[in-house]
Residue frames relative to the residue before (quaternion, step in Angstrom):
aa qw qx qy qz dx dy dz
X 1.0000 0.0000 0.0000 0.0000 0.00 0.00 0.00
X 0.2896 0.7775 -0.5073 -0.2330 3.31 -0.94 0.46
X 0.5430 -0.5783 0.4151 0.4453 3.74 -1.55 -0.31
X 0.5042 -0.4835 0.6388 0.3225 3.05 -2.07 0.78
X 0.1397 -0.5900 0.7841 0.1326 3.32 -1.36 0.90
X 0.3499 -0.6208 0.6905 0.1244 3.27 -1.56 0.93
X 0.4808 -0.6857 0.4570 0.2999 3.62 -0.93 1.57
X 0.0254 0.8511 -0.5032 -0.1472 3.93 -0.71 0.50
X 0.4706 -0.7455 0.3976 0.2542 2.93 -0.38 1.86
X 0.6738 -0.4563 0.5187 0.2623 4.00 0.07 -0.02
X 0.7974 -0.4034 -0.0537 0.4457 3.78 1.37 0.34
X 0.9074 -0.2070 -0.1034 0.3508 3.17 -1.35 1.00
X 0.0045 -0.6043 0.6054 0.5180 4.15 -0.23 -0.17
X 0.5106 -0.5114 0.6878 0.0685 2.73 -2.48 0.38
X 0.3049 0.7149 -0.6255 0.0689 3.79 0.95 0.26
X 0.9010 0.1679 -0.2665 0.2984 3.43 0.02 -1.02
X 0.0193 -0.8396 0.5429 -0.0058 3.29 0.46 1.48
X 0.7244 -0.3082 0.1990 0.5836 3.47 -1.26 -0.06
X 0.8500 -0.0150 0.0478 0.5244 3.56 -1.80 0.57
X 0.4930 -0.4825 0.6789 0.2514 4.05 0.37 0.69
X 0.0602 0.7555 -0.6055 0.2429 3.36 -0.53 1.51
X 0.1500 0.8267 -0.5067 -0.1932 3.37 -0.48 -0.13
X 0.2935 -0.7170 0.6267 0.0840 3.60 -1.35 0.62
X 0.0170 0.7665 -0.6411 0.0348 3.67 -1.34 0.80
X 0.2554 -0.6228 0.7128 -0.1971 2.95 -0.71 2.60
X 0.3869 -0.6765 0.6261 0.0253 2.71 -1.92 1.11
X 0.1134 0.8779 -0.4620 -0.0537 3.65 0.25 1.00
X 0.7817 0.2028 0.0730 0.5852 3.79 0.05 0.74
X 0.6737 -0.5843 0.2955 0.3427 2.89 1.05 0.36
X 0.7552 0.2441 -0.2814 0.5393 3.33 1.20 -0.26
X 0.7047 -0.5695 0.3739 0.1983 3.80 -1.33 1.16
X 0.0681 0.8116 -0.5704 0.1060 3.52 -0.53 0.55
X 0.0153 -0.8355 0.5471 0.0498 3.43 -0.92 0.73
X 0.0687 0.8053 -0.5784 0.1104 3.41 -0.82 1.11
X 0.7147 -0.4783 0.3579 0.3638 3.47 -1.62 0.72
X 0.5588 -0.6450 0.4167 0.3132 3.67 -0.75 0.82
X 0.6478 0.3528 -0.3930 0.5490 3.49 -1.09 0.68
X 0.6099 0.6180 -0.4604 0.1849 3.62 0.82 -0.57
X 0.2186 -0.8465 0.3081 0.3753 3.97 -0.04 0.07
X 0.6915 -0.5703 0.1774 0.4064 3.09 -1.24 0.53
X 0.6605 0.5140 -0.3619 0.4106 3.82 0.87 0.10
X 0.3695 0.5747 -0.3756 0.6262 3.37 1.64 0.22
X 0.6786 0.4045 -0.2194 0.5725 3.79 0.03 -1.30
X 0.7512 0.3090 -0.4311 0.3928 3.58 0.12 0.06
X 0.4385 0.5860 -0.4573 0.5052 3.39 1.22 -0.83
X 0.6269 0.5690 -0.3235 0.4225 3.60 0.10 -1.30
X 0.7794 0.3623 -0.2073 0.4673 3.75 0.06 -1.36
X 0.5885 -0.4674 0.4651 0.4678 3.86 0.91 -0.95
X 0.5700 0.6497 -0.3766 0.3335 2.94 0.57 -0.43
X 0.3665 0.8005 -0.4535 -0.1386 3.89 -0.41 0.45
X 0.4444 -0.7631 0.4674 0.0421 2.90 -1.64 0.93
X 0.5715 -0.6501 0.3841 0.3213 3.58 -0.63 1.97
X 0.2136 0.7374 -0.6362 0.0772 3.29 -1.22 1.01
X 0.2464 -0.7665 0.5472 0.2286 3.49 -1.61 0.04
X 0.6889 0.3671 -0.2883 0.5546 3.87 0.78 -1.07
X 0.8056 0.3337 -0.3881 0.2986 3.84 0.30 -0.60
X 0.0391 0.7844 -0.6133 -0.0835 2.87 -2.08 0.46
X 0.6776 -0.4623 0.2423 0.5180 3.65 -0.41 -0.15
X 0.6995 0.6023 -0.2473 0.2946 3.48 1.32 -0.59
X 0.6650 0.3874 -0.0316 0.6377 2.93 2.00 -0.52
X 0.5288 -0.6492 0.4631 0.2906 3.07 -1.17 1.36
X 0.6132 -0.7096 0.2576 0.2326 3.90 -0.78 0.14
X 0.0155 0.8311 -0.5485 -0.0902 3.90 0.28 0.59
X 0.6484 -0.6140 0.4448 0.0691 3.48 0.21 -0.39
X 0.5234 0.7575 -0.2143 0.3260 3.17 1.74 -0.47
X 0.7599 0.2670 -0.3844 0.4511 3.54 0.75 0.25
X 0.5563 -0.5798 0.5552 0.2146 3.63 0.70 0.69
X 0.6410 0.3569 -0.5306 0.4245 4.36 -0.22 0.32
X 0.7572 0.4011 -0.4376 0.2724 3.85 0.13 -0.21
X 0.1408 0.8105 -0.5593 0.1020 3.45 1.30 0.70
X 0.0991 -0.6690 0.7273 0.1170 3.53 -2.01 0.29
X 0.0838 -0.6718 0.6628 0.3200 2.82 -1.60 -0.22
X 0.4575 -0.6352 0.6222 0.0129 3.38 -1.76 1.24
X 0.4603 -0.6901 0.5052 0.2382 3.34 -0.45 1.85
X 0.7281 0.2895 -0.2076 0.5857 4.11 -0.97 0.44
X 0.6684 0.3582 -0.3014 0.5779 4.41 0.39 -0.30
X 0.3602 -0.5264 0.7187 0.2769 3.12 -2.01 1.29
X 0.8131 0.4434 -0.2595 0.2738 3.42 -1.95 -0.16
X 0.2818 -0.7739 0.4924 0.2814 3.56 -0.69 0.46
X 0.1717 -0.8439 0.4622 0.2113 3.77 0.07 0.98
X 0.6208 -0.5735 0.3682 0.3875 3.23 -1.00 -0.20
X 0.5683 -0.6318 0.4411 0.2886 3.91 -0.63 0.88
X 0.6923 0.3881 -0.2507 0.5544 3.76 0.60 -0.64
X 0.8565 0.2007 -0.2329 0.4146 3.55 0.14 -0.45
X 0.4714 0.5534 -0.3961 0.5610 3.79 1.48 0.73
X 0.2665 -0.7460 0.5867 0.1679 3.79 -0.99 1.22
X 0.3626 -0.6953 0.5226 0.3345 3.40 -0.84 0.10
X 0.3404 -0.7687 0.5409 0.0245 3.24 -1.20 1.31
X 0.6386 -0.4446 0.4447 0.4436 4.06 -0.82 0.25
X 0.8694 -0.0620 -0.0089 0.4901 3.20 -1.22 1.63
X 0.0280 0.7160 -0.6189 0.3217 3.83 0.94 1.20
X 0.0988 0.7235 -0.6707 -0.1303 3.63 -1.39 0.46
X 0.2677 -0.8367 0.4773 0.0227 3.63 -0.44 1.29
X 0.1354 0.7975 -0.5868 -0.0362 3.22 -0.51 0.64
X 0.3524 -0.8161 0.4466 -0.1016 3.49 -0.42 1.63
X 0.6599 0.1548 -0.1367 0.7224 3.97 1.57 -0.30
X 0.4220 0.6640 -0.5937 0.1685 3.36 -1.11 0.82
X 0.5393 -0.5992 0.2884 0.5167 3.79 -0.90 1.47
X 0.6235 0.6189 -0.3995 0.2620 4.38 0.52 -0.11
X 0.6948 0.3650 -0.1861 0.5911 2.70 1.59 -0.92
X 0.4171 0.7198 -0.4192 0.3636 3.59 0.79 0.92
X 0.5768 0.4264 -0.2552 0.6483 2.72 1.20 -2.10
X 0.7584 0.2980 -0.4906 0.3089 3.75 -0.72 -1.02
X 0.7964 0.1672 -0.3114 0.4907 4.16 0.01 0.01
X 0.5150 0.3706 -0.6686 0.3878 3.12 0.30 1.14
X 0.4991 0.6384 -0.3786 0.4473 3.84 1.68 -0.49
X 0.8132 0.3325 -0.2174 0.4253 3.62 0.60 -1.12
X 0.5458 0.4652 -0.4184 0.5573 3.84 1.56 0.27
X 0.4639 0.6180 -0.4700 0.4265 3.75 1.30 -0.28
X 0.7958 0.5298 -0.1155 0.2694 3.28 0.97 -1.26
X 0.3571 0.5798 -0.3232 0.6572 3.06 1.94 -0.76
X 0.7693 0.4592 -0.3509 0.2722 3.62 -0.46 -1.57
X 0.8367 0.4112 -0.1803 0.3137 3.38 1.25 -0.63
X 0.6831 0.2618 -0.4469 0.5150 2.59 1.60 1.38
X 0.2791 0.5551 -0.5204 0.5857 3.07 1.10 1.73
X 0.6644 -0.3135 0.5404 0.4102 3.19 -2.24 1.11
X 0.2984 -0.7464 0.5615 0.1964 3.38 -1.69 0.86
X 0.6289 0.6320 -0.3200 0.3203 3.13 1.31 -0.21
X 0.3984 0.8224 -0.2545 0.3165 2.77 1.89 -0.08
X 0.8232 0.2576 -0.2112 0.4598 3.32 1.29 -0.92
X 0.6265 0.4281 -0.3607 0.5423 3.27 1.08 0.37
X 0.5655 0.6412 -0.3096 0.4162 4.04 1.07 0.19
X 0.0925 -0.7812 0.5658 0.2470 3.81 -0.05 0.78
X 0.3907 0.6794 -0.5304 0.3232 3.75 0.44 1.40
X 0.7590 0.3938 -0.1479 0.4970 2.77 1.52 -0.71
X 0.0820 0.9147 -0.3956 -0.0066 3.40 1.22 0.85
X 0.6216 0.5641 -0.3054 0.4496 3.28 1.21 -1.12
X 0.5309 0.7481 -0.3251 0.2297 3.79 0.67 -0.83
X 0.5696 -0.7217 0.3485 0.1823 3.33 -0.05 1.63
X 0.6227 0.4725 -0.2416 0.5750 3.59 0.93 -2.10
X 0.6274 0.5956 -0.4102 0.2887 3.92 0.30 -1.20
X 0.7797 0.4569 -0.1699 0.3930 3.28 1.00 -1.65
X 0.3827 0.7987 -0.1925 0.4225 3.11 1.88 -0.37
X 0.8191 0.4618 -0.0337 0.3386 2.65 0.79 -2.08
X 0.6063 0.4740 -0.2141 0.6016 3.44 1.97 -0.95
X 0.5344 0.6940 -0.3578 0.3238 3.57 0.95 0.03
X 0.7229 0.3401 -0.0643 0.5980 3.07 1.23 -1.71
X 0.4850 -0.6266 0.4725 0.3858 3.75 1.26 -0.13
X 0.3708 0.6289 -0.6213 0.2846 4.07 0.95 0.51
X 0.0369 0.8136 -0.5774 0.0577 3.77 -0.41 0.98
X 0.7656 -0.0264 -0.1114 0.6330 3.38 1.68 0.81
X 0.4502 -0.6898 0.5551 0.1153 2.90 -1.62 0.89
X 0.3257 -0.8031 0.4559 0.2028 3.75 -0.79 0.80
X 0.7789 0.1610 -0.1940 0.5743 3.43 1.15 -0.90
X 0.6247 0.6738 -0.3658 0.1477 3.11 -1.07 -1.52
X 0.3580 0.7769 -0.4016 0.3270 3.73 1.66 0.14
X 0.7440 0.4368 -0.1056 0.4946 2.85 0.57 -1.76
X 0.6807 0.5824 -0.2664 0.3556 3.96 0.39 -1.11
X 0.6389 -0.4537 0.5251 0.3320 3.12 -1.75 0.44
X 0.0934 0.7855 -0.6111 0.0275 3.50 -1.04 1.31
X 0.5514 -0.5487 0.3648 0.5117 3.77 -0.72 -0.26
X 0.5054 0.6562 -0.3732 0.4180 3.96 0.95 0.20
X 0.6853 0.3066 -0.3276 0.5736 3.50 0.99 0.51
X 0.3012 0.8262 -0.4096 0.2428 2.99 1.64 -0.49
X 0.4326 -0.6021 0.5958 0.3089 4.18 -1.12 0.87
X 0.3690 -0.4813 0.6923 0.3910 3.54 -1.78 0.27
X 0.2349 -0.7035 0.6601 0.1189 3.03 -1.49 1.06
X 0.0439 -0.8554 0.5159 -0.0116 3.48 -0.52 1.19
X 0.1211 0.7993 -0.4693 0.3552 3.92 1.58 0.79
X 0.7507 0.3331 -0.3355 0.4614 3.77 0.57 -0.08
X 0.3732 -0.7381 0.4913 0.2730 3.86 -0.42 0.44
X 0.6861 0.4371 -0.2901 0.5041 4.03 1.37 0.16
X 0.7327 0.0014 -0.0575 0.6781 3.66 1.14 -0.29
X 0.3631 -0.4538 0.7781 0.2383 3.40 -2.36 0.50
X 0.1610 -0.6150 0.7605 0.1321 3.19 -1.41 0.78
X 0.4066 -0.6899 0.5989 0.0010 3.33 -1.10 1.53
X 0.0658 -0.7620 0.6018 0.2300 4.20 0.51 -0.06
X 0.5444 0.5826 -0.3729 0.4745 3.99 0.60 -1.27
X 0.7176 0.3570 -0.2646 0.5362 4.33 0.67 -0.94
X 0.4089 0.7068 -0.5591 0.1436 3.53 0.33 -0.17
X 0.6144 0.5561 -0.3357 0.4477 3.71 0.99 -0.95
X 0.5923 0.5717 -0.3303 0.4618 3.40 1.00 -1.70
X 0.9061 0.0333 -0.2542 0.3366 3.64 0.01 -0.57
X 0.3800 0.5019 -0.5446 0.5541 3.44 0.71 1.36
X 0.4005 -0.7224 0.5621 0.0420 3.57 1.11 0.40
X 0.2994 0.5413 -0.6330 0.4655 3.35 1.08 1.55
X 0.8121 -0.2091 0.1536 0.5226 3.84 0.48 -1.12
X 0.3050 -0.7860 0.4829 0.2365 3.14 -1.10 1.46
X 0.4836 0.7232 -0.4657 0.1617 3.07 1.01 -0.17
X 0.2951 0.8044 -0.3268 0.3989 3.79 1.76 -0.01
């Protein structure tokens, strides 16, 4: 048996936005139209187009917090983030470019280095979100974090009389990597 997995674009739809608007953004080169408010990492999902992420999904409103689904918007300084950016009228997205490598392969460097390292080079740890991450953006090593204070030595902290907090499992249940 198996399940249909419905494709999740990475945040909310927007159909019935205000007065059913619609906007057409150019993402990659290819055209896409979608109900205003809708954001620009949604509209790509939509077009094909996908963009590396970690905090977003369809189930959750957007914050923005892991910094990999940057773009850059043709006419805008800075590379904003894709989930928490609406698409506007006649938008040009670009979503792959050697800048926007280095900066999320920098900010998955950074994760990785406070993650089991064998993780990304171990075929145990297939399921592992950061792992799949990591072969995306082309991070095939980590420079620092060896030597430094991480949460992997980290004590069980058992000060509450209703739960152990486990710091080493944090990933495991955030269902980034079970490999934890």
């Amino acid at each position: 048996m198996t399940l249909l997995r419905e494709p999740d674009h990475g945040t909310p739809d927007r159909t019935g936005a205000v007065e059913a608007r619609s906007v057409t953004v150019e993402i990659d080169g290819t055209a896409v139209t979608v109900p205003a408010g809708t954001s620009v990492m949604r509209a790509a999902g939509l077009a094909g187009v996908e963009i590396p992420r970690l905090c977003a999904t369809d189930s959750l409103e957007p914050f923005g917090s892991c910094r990999l689904c940057l773009v850059e918007i043709e006419g805008r300084k800075g590379t904003p983030a894709s989930c928490t950016t609406p698409c506007g009228p006649d938008m040009i997205v670009t979503t792959q470019s050697p800048r926007l490598q280095r900066l999320r392969r920098g900010v998955t460097e950074l994760y990785a280095s406070d993650h089991p390292r064998d993780c990304l080079t171990s075929d145990t740890h297939r399921e592992c979100e950061l792992r799949a991450l990591a072969k995306t953006v082309g991070l095939t090593d980590v420079r620092y974090g060896t030597g430094g204070k991480n949460h992997l030595d980290a004590a069980k902290d058992e000060s509450n009389p209703y739960f152990h907090l486990r710091p080493h499992r944090v990933h495991r249940l955030l269902a980034l990597c079970p490999c934890l």
